[in-house]
C-alpha positions as CSV (number, residue, x, y, z in Angstrom):
1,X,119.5,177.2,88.4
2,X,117.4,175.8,85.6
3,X,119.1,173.3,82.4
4,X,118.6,174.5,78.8
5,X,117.5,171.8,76.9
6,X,118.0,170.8,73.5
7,X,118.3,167.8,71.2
8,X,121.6,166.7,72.3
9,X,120.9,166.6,76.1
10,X,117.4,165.8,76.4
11,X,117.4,162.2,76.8
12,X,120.2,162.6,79.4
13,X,118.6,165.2,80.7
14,X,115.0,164.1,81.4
15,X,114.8,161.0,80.4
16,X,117.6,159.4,81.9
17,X,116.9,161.2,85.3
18,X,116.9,159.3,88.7
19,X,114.6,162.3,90.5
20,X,111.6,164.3,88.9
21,X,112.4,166.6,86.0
22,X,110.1,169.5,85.5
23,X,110.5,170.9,81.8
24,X,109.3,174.4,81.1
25,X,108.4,174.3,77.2
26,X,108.5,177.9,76.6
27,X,109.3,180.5,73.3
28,X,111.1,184.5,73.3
29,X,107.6,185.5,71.7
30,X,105.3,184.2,74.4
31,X,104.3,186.9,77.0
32,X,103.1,184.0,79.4
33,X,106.2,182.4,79.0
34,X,108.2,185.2,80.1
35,X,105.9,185.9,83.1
36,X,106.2,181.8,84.0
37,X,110.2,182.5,83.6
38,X,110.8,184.0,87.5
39,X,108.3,181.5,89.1
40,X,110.3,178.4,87.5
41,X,113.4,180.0,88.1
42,X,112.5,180.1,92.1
43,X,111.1,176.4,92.2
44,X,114.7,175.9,90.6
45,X,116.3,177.8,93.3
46,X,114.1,176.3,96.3
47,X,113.6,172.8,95.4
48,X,116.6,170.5,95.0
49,X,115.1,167.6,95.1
50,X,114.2,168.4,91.6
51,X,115.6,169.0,88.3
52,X,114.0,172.6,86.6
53,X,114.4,172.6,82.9
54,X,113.6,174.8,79.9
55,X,113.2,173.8,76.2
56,X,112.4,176.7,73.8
57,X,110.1,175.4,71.4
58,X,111.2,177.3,68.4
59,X,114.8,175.9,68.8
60,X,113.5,172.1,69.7
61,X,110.1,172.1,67.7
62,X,110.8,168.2,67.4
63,X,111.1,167.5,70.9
64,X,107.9,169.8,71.6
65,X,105.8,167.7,68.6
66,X,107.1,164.3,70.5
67,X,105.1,165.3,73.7
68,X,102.3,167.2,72.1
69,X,103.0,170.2,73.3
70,X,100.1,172.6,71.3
71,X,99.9,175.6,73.2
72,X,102.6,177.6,75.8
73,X,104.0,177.7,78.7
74,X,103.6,174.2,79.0
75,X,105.1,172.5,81.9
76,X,105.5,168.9,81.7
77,X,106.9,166.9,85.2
78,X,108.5,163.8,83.9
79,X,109.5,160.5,86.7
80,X,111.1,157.6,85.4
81,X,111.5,159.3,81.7
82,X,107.5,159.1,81.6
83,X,105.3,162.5,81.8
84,X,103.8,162.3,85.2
85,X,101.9,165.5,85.7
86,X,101.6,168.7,82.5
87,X,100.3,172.2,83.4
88,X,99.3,174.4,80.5
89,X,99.0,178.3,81.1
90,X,100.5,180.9,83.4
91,X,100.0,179.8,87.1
92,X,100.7,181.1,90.5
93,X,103.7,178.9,91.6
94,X,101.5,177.4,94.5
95,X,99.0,176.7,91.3
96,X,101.8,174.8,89.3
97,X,103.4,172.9,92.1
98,X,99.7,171.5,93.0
99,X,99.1,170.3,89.4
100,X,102.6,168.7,89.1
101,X,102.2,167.0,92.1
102,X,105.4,168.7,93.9
């Protein structure tokens, strides 16, 4: 089960976060987004030695600017609070999970 993330829990969140955190940056509008939605879901589901969360863009637009986050999906894997791996664009989850290092 993924996190929703907003300005209030981020930091905790993500930032504060002993084990990777894998933030899906993501907006209603965005047909990609919505085809990313079940893959990220079932890395949620699989992997707990993760955290899996989502940050709609339109809601959090400062928190998307913060991490220069132009163009969605984009899927940013933070360790330590520092941006380890990003993948922009749909992806096959074997696809996403290869760029993020996971």
């Amino acid at each position: 089960m993924h996190i929703e993330l907003s300005g209030e829990n981020f930091e905790e969140e993500v930032i504060n976060c002993e084990k990777p955190v894998v933030v899906d940056f993501w907006a209603e509008w965005c047909g990609p987004c919505r085809m990313m939605a079940p893959i990220v879901e079932e890395i949620s589901e699989e992997r707990g030695d993760i955290k899996v969360c989502k940050l709609n863009v339109d809601e959090a637009s400062d928190i998307a600017n913060r991490f220069e986050v132009s163009a969605i999906p984009t899927i940013i894997c933070f360790r330590n609070g520092e941006i380890a791996a990003t993948s922009i664009g749909f992806k096959s989850k074997e696809q996403l999970l290869s760029e993020l290092g996971l």
